[in-house]
N, C-alpha and C positions, 0 to 999 in steps of 0.2 A: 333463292335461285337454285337450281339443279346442276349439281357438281357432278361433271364430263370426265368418267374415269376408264381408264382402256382394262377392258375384261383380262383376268390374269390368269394365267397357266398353271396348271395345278399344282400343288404343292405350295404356289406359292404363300408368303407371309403375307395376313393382310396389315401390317404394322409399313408395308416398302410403300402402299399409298395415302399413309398419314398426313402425310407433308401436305398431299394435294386436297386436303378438306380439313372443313374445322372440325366436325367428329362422325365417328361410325357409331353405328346403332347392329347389335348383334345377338341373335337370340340361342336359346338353348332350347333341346325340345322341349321344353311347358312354355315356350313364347316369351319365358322371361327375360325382361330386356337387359342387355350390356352394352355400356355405352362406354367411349371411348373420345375424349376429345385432348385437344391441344396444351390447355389452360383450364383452372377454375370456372371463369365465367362461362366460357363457350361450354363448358359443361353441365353448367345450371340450367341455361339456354336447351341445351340439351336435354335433359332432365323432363322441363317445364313442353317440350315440343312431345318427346314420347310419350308422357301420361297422357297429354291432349290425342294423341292418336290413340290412346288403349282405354283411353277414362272420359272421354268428353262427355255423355249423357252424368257421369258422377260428377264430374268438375262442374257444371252448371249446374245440376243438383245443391252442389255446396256451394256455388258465387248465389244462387238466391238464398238460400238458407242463412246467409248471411247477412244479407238485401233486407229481408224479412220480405221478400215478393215472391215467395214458392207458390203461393194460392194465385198466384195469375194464371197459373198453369194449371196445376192439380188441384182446383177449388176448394170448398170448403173447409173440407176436413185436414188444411194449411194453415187457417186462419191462426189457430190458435199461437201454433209457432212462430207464424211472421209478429204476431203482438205482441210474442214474448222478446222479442230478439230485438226488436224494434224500441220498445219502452227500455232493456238493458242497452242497449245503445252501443252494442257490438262491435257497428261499423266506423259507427266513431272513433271506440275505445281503439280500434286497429289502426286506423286513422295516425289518431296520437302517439301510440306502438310505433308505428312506422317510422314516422319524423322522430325520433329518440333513437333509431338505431345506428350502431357506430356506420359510418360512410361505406365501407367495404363490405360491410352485410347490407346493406342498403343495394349497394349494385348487383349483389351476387343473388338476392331475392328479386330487385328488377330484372335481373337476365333470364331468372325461371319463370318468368310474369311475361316476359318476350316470346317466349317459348313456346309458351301453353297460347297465349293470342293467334302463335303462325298455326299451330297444329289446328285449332279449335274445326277449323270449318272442315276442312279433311276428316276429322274424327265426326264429326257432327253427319258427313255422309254416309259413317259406316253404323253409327247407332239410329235401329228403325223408331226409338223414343220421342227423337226430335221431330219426326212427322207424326207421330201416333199423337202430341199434344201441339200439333204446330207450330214449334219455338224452333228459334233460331238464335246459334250463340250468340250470346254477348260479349262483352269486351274486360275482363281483368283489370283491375288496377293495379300498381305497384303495391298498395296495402291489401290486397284481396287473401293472399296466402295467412297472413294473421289472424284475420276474418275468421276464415275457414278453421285456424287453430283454436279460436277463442269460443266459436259456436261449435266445434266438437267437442270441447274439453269443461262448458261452463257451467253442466250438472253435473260433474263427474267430484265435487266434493259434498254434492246430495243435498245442498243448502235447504231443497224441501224437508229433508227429515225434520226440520226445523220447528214445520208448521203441524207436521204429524206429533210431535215431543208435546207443543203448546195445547193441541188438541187431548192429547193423554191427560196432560197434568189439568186440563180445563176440566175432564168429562170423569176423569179415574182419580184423582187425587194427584198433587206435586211428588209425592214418594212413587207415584206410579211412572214418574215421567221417562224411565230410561227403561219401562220393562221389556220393548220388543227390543232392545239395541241389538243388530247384528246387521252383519254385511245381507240388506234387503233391495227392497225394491227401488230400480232407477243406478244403482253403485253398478262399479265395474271393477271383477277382482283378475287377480292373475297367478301362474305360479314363474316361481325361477331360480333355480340353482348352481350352484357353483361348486365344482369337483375341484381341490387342488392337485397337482400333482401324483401326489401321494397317494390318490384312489384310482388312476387311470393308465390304460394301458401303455400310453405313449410316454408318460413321467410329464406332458405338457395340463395345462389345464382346460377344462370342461365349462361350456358357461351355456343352459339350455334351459328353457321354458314357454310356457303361452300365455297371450294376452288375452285372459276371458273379458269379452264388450260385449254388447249388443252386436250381433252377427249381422252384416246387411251384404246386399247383392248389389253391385259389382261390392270386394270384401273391403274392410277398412284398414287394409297393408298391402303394400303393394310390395310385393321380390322384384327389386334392382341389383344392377352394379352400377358402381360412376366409378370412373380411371381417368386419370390426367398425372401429367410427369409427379406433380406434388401426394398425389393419392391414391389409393386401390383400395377401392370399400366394397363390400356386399352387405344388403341390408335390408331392413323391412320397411319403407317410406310410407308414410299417410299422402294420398293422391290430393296435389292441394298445396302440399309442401315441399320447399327445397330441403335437400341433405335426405340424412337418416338422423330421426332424431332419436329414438327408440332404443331401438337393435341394431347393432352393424358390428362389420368385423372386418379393420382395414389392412387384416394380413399381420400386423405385431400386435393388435389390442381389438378385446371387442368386448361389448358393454350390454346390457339389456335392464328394466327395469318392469316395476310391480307397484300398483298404484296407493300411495301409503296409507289411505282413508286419513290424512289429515284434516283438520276445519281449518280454512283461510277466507273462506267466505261468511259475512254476517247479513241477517236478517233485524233492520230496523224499522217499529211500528210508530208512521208518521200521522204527526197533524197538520193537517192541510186547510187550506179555505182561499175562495175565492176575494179577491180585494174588488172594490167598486167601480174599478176601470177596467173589471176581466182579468188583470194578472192572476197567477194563485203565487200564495203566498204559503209558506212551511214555521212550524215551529222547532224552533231551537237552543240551545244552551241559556243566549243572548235574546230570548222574545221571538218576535215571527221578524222574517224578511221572506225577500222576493227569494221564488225558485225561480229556477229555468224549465219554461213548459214550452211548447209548439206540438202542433197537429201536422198529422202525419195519414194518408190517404192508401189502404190495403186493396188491390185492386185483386177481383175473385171472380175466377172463369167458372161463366155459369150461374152469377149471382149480381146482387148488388156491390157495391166498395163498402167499405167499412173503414171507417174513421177514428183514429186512437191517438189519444191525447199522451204527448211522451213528456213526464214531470221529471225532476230531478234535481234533488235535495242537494245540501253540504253533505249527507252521509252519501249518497248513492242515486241511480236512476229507481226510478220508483217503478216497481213489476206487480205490484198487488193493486188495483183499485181504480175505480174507474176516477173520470175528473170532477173536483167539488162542482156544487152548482154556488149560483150565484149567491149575494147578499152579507159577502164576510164573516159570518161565521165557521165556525169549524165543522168540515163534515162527519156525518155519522157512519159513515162506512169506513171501511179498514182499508188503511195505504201502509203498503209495507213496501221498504226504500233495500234492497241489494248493494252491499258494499265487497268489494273484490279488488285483489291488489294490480292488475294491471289496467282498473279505471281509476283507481288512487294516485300508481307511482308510473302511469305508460310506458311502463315497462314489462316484456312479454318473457323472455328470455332467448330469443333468437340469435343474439349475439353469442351462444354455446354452438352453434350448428354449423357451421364452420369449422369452430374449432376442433371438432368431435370429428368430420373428417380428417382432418390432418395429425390428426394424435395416432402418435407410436407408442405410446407410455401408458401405464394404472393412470401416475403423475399428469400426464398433458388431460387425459379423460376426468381426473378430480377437478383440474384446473378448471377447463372450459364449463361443468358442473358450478361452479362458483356463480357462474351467471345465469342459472336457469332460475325461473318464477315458476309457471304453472304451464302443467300442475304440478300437486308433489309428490314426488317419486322416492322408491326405495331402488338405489341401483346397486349391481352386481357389475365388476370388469374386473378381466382376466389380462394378461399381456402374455408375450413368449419368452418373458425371462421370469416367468414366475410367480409375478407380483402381483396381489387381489386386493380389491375396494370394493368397499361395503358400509352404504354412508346415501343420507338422504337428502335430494338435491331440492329443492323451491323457496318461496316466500310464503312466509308463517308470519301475521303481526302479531305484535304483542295487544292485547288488549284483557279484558277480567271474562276469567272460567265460565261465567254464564252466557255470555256472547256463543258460545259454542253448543250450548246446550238450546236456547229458543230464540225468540222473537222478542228484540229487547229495545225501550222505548230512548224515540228520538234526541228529546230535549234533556235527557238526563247526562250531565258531561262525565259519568263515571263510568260508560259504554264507550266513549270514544278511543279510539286507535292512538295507540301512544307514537306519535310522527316519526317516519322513518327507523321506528325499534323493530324488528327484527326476532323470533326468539331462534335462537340456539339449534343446527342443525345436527339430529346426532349422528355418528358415526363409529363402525366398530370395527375391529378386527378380523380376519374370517380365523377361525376354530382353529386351530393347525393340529390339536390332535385328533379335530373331529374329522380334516382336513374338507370338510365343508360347510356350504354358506346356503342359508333357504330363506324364500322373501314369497309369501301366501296372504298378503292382506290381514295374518294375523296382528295377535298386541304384541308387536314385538319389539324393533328398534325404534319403529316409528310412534310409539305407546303416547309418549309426552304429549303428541302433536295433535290430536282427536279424541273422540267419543266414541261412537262406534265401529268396532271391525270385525273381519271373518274369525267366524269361531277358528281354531286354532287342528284343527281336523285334517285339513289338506297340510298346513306345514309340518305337522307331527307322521304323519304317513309319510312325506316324501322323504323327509331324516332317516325315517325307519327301514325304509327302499334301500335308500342309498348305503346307509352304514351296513344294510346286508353283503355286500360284496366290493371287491377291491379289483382292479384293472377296468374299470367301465370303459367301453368307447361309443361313438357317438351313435352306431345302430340300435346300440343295448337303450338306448335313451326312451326308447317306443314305450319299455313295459314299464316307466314310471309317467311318463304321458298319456297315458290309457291305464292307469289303472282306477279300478273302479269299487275297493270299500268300501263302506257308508259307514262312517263310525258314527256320526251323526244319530242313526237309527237305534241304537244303543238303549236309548231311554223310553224310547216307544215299547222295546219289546221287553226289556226290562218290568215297566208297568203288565206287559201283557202276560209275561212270566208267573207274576202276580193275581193277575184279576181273580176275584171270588166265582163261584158257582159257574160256570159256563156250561150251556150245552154240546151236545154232543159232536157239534159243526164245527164248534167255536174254538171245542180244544183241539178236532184234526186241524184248524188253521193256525193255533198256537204251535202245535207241538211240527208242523211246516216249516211257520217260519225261524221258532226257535234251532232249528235242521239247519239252516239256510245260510249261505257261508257272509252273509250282508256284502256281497257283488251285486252291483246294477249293472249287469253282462245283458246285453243288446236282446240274448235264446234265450235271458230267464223268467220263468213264468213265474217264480218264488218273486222277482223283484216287481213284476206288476203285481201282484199279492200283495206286497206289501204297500207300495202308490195307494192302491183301494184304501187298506187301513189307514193309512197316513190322510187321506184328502177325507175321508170318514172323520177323523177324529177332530182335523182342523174345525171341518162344518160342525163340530158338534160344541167343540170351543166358541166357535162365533155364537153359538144359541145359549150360551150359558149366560144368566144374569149378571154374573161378575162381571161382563164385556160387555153390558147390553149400552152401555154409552157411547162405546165406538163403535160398535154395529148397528144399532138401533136404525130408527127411522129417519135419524138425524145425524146419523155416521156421516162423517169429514168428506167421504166420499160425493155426497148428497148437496154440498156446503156451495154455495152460491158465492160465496164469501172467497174462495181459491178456484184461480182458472183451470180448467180442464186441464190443462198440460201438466198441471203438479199430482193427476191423482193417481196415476201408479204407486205416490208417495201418499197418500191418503187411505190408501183402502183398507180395509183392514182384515179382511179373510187374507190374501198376500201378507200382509202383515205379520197374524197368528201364523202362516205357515213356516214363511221365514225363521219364526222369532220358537217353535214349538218345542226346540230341544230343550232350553230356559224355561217354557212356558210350563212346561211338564214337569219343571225340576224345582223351581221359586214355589214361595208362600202365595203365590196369587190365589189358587182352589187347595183348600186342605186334600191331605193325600188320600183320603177315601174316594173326595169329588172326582181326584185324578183318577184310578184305579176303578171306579164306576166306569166313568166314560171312556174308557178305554176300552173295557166289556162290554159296554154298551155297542161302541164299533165293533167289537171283533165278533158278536154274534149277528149284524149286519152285513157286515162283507163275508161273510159265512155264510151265508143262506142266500145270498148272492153268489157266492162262486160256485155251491152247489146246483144253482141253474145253468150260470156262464162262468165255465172255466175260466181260467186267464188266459189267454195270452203272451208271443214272449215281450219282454219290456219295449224291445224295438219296433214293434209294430206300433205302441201309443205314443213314448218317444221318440217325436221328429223335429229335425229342424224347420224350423220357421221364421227364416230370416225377413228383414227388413227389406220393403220394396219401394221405390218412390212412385212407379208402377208397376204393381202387381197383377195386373190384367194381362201384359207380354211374358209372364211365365209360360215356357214350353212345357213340356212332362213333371207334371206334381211329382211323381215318383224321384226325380233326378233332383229336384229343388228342396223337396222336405224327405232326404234318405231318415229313415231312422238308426239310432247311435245310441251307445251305452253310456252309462256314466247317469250323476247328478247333481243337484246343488252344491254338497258338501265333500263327494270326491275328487280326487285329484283332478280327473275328468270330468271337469265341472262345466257340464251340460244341463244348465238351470231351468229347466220350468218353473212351473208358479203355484207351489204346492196348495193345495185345496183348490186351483182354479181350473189348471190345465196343464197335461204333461206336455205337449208342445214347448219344444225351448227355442229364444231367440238371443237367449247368451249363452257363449262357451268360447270355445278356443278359437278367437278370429285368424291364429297364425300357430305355429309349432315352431320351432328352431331350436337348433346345437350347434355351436360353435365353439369348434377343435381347435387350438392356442397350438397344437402340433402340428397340423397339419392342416390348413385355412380347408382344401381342396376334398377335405374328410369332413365338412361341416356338412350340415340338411336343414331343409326347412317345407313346410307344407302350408298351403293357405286353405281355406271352407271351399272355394270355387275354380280360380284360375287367375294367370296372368293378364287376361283380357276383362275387358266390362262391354265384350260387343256379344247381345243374343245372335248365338248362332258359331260364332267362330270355332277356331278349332278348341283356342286355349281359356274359353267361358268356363266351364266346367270340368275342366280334364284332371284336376286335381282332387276331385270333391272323393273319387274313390280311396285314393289316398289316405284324404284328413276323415274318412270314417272308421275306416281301418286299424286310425292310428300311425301309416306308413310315412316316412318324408321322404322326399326329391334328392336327390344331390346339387349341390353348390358347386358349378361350374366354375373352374380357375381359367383354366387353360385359354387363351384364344382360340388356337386352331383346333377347339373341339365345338365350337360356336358357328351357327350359321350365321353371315354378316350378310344383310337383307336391306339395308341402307348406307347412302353415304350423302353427307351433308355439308355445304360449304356457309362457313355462318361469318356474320361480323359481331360486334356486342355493342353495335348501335342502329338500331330497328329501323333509320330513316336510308342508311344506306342496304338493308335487307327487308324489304317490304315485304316477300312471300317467302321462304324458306319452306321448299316442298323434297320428296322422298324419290330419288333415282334408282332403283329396285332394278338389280342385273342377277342373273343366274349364277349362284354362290358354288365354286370350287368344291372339288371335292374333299380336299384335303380341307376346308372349311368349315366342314358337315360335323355334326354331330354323330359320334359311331355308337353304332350298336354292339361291336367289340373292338377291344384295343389289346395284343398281345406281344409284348416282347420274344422273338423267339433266338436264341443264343445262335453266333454266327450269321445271323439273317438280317435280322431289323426290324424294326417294330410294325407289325399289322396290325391295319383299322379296316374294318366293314362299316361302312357307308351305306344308308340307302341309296339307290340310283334315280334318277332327277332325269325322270324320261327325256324334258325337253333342254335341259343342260347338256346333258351327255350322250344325245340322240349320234351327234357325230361318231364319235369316241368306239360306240356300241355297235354303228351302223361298219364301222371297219372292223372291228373285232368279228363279227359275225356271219359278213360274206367272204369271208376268205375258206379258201376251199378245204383246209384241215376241219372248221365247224360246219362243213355240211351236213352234219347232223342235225345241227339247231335249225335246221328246215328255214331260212331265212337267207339263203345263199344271192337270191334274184331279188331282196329287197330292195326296195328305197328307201335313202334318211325318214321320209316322212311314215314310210310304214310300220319300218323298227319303233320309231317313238310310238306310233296308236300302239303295237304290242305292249310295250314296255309301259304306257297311261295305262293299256287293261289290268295288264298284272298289277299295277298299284293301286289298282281298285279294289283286287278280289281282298277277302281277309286271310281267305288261306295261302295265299303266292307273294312269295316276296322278294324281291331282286336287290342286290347288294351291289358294290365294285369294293372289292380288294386292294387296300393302298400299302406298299410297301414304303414306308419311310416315305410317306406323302405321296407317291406316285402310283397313277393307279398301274394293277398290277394281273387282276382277271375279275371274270363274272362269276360271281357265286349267288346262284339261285338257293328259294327252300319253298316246298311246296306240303301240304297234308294228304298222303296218297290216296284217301278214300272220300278230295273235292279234286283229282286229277285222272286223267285217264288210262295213268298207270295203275291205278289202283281197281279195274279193270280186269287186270293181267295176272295177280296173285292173289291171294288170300290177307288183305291186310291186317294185323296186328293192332290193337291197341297201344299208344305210345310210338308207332311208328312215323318215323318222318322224314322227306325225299329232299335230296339235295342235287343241281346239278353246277359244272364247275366247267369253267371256259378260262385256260389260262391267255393272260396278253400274247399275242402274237411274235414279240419282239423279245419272251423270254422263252424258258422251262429249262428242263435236264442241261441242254447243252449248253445253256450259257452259266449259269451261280450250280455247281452241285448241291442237290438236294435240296433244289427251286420248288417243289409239286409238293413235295414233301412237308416242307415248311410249313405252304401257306395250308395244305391238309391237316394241318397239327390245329393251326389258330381256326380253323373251320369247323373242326371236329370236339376243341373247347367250347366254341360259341355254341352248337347246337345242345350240346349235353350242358349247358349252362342251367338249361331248363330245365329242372325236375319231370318235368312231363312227358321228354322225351326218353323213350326206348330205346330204339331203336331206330339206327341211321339206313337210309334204303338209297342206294345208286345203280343209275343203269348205262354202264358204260356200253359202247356198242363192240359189239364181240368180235370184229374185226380191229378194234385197237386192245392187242395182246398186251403191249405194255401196262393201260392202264390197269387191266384188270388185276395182271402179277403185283402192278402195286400197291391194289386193295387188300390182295391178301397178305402181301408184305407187312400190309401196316395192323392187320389184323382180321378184314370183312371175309364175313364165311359167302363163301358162292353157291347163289340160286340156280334158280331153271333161266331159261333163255327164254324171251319173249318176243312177240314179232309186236310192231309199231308201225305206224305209214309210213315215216321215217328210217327205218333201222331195226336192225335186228339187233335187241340189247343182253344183257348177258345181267340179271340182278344179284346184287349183292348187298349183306347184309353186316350192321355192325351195332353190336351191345355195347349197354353201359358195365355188364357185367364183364365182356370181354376187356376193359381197361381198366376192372378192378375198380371202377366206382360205385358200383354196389346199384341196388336199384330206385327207385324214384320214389 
């Protein structure tokens, strides 16, 4: 139902009409939502109804992907995943999830499930995807949000490297089995650190890093706030989910975390066989019994159905292997059964997500921790009395060391999971003389719990960052978020350092990159220099006999035997690239082999760049995110910007060495969160607030997170545009439509473009002006006969507004209103005098730029002394805010004496006089030099 609220006067609070709806909905300029409601649930509700208007083509995205019905829509090239998702039995596993959580998470997950159903069809008419494939929302379940957690999160412990290790030890010998181990293909790494006190400007703590995933469009974080009497969070939500499970910061604590590369997941090689009545039957500890099978029907736009047989042992649902045939005996093909702890114990860990909002404490944050499962995490939290945690939150069973390393057989009972054991979560102290805390995917706290992790490259650079200096605040955060070493490279040029005999190409490209400071900086052509040699060298590994078993003609890649969706984890050029720092460094090729083939590439890309130069890195490296249609891309340029950075720097912008410098993982979000000061926090995401092609806030970020730059974290209310108000219930039979009553937001509402305190005055904000809001407002301000200048004396309401929509068109004119202590207070235009017609009239300057100033009617001189004065103070900061600007240009008209005496009062040198259709103005001129700000 659409909540009836009487438009309010400006200045006013929007908190005086809380009472009258269950919550507002308010943005900030990047359309990031703030929400505001009554109670917990109505703001789940909440929650679940916003993303439904900014996320619906994503939201149905992920209710099929968890369905395993995305191929009804997106054909074929789904298939794979709906049979994967399908045979793990996701929906199930969410299913049982669900019915185990305590009652209070149960409603507070059903009311963001409410939410997202009312929203669905509204958002579904703003994203052009739903007609581009002909779908039309579906309907949410109360367990759908788990779904959507279990089918994000269920390669992210890489269970395939499992089958790539079996394939090693099969093809290269069992001592070869862990030789590519590192953070490779299919893992998702991150960074995150923690300043105490003790290194920061404000004496509070620091808590900042990014989630490197797989990058997709709309992003996989979404920037909210939720506010209810009980809580005030800001935070980074996955679109799908209540809370903030991740990152947030609810004003006394805020938390973040880093994916630990633990193993929690097992792969089990079953034997299967058909019984004489069609059952299939598994073997086990105890002999064969019955599994649990049924067939399941993949419906595919554009094609036939396809049929998959969903089996499911005492270890797990079975994901490797088609269905025995008949005749009872045991089939000859490979069934391998997936064991994972939330299809074991249905337990997810959403019962933390709750709690994590309402936590003031390190203590409430470790607490609500206690109940997370998966995945597992390394977490970082800060509070504002000073207190830091650093300690790993999930389920780890117990089970024997080889479980972690391959593929281990069914009916052997000395595989199986020790019931309800648990191993040991570690946890440490943060440094206090180091006074800080770094979580990189490397072997570090999380060491006991896995096999493979990130070389240890980005955690050792960013200690080394940090320990270089003392007072950090949260702007200084950029230059170790973008910074871009390659220590990694180290080994490569080390050999190359080396190499024997080279020609004469081969040592100016030696003795290049030996120069070459090892930055992957966006302008450098040394860093594409080096890509060459590095993708040279990989291919030259893959051709080497020593490998010829996993690259061969029968490389895993090739393997009939593992479904397509696992061979990112199969390949094995990705592989060798990943893995080349170790490769280069281990007994695999005696070191002459090494030191050959290393010369061997560098007299190739040598005689190569001697035809084609490089280029700089950021022309090859570009993003290339994730599309579920990538056909509605607008501007390639804007969707694949290219960016610095690589696999192994802090700025780990991963391609796929030896295949392609395209990357589709890096930094899906950036954040720091100031424990001093919540309102001094930032955060940047790869695209925008929105997931609708075309909006304002699709992309409005994307320059930003290239840059390096973040946002600010809006605290404030009244610096929020509030663009909704909703009146909700928390039972969906008496609210069947909850729709969005969209009225023209205050000014004092607006987000400012400045905000100044000015001493004896009161605080000034510049607002942009909202032609059709403040058409009245404007239209009396400008026919009164003191601005008959403003040429608009004989207007009407309606014509002041067309003026006022044009100028909000042009890019060089921009119209403000002046709010003194919320009330507006005059017009303060700015225009570029050489896209105006003043610029006609003199000789324009570089850096110069035209302001004009209409005080309210109902002030100036005579009423507050040193009224014009003032607001020329906060006018005069705004404009020089800008590096770019010179020089301030006004044309007062030369019959108003006063004004001009008080340009020059305040400092502006006096021009020539100019005639106008309008006026004869009198120009004046004012520097940054003239205020002692030095120049631009």
């Amino acid at each position: 139902m659409t909540a009836d609220v009487d438009s309010e006067r400006p200045g006013e609070r929007p908190d005086r009409v809380q009472e009258a709806v269950g919550y507002e909905l308010f943005r900030d300029d990047w359309g990031i939502p703030h929400l505001r409601a009554a109670d917990a649930l109505t703001l789940a509700r909440a929650q679940g109804h916003a993303t439904a208007l900014d996320r619906a083509w994503q939201l149905e995205t992920e209710r099929h992907r968890v369905l395993g019905t995305s191929a009804s829509h997106l054909g074929a090239e789904a298939v794979d995943w709906d049979r994967f998702v399908r045979r793990a039995r996701i929906a199930d596993t969410a299913r049982r999830c669900f019915d185990r959580l305590a009652p209070e998470t149960a409603a507070w997950v059903t009311a963001y499930v409410d939410g997202v159903n009312e929203g669905l069809a509204e958002g579904a008419e703003r994203a052009p995807e739903f007609a581009a494939v002909g779908l039309a929302p579906g309907r949410w379940e109360p367990w759908t949000p788990l779904g959507v957690w279990l089918s994000t999160h269920i390669l992210f412990a890489g269970f395939p490297t499992k089958l790539w290790r079996e394939e090693v030890a099969r093809r290269l010998g069992e001592h070869r089995m862990t030789l590519f181990a590192t953070d490779g293909p299919g893992t998702a790494g991150s960074n995150g650190w923690l300043l105490t006190g003790a290194r920061t400007a404000t004496g509070a703590p620091l808590l900042a890093g990014d989630p490197h995933r797989f990058i997709e469009d709309p992003g996989v974080y979404q920037q909210i706030r939720l506010a209810c009497p009980e809580f005030d969070v800001v935070g980074l939500a996955v679109p799908g989910i209540p809370g903030i499970a991740h990152f947030g910061h609810t004003g006394h604590v805020a938390w973040a975390i880093t994916n630990a590369m633990a193993d929690y997941q097992d792969l089990y090689r079953e034997q299967v066989r058909r019984a004489p009545d069609g059952e299939v039957e598994a073997l086990g500890p105890d002999g064969w019994y019955r599994a649990h099978a049924h067939t399941e029907t993949i419906e595919v736009a554009g094609a036939e159905p396809e049929r998959v047989e969903v089996i499911e042992t005492d270890r797990g649902p079975v994901i490797i292997g088609d269905g025995p045939g008949a005749g009872g005996e045991a089939a000859d093909s490979t069934f391998i059964s997936l064991r994972y702890p939330p299809r074991v114990t249905g337990e997810l860990g959403f019962d933390a997500l709750p709690a994590l909002l309402r936590a003031r404490t390190v203590a409430d944050v470790d607490t609500a921790l206690d109940r997370w499962v998966e995945p597992v995490n390394v977490v970082l939290a800060a509070d504002t009395a000073g207190s830091t945690l650093h300690r790993v939150a999930g389920y780890v069973p117990v089970r024997p060391y080889a479980n972690r390393l391959r593929v281990v057989p069914a009916e052997d009972p000395a595989y199986a999971w020790r019931d309800g054991e648990t191993v040991p979560l570690p946890r440490t102290e943060v440094d206090a003389a180091a006074g800080m805390a770094v979580m990189a995917n490397e072997r570090g706290l999380a060491a006991p719990l896995g096999v493979e992790f990130a070389p240890p490259h980005r955690a050792r650079r960013i200690r080394e960052l940090l320990g270089a200096d003392t007072g950090w605040t949260p702007e200084a955060q950029a230059a170790v978020h973008t910074d871009t070493l390659l220590a990694s490279s180290r080994r490569l040029l080390s050999l190359l350092a080396w190499a024997p005999d080279l020609g004469p190409a081969a040592e100016r490209l030696r003795d290049r990159l030996l120069r070459w400071d090892r930055h992957m900086d966006a302008d450098s052509t040394d860093a594409t220099l080096y890509a060459r040699l590095r993708t040279d060298v990989v291919h030259r590994l893959a051709a080497h006999p020593a490998l010829k078993g996993v690259t061969g003609e029968d490389d895993p890649w090739r393997s009939a035997a593992y479904p397509a969706l696992f061979r990112p984890w199969l390949a094995a050029v990705p592989r060798i690239g990943y893995a080349l720092e170790s490769l280069l460094t281990v007994g695999l090729l005696p070191y002459e082999d090494r030191s050959a083939l290393v010369a061997a590439s560098a007299e190739a890309v040598a005689a190569a760049a001697e035809e084609t130069p490089p280029g700089p890195w950021g022309e090859l490296h570009r993003l290339s995110p994730w599309q579920a249609l990538p056909g509605l891309a607008p501007d390639e340029d804007a969707i694949r910007p290219g960016v610095a950075g690589d696999h192994d720097c802090v700025l780990s912008t991963s391609g796929v060495p030896g295949v392609t410098e395209l990357f589709a993982r890096g930094p899906a979000a950036r954040y720091v969160w100031d424990l001093g000061r919540r309102e001094d926090s930032r955060w940047v995401v790869p695209f925008g607030a929105s997931g609708v092609p075309g909006s304002a806030h699709h992309r409005d970020q994307t320059p930003l997170w290239v840059r390096g730059a973040l946002a600010p974290v809006v605290t404030d209310w009244n610096l929020l545009h509030r663009t909704t108000h909703h009146r909700t219930t928390h039972h969906p039979e008496e609210n069947p439509a909850m729709t969005a009553a969209t009225e023209p937001v205050a000014p004092a509402l607006r987000a400012a473009v400045h905000e100044q305190k000015v001493e004896g005055f009161g605080t000034v904000r510049l607002v942009p002006v909202d032609p059709a809001a403040d058409a009245e407002l404007l239209h009396r301000w400008v026919t009164e006969e003191r601005a008959r200048s403003w040429g608009m004396a004989d207007h009407t309401r309606e014509q002041v507004r067309e003026i006022y929509e044009f100028v909000d068109s042009l890019p060089t004119h921009h119209a403000y209103l002046a709010l003194r202590d919320g009330v507006p207070a005059a017009l303060f235009q700015t225009y570029e005098p050489d896209a105006d017609p003043v610029g006609e009239c003199y000789d324009v300057q570089p850096g110069d730029f035209g302001v004009h100033l209409l005080i309210a009617p109902a002030e100036g001189e005579g009423t507050v002394k040193g009224y014009t004065d003032a607001l020329l103070t906060a006018f005069i900061a705004h404009v020089f805010s800008d590096p770019a600007h010179v020089r301030v240009v006004v044309e007062p008209d030369v019959r108003n004496e006063k004004a001009i005496a008080r340009m020059v009062r305040i400092g502006f040198e006096l021009g020539p006089e100019i005639r106008k259709p309008e006026k004869t103005a009198r120009l004046a001129f004012l520097t940054r030099a003239a205020l002692g700000l030095g120049l631009a």
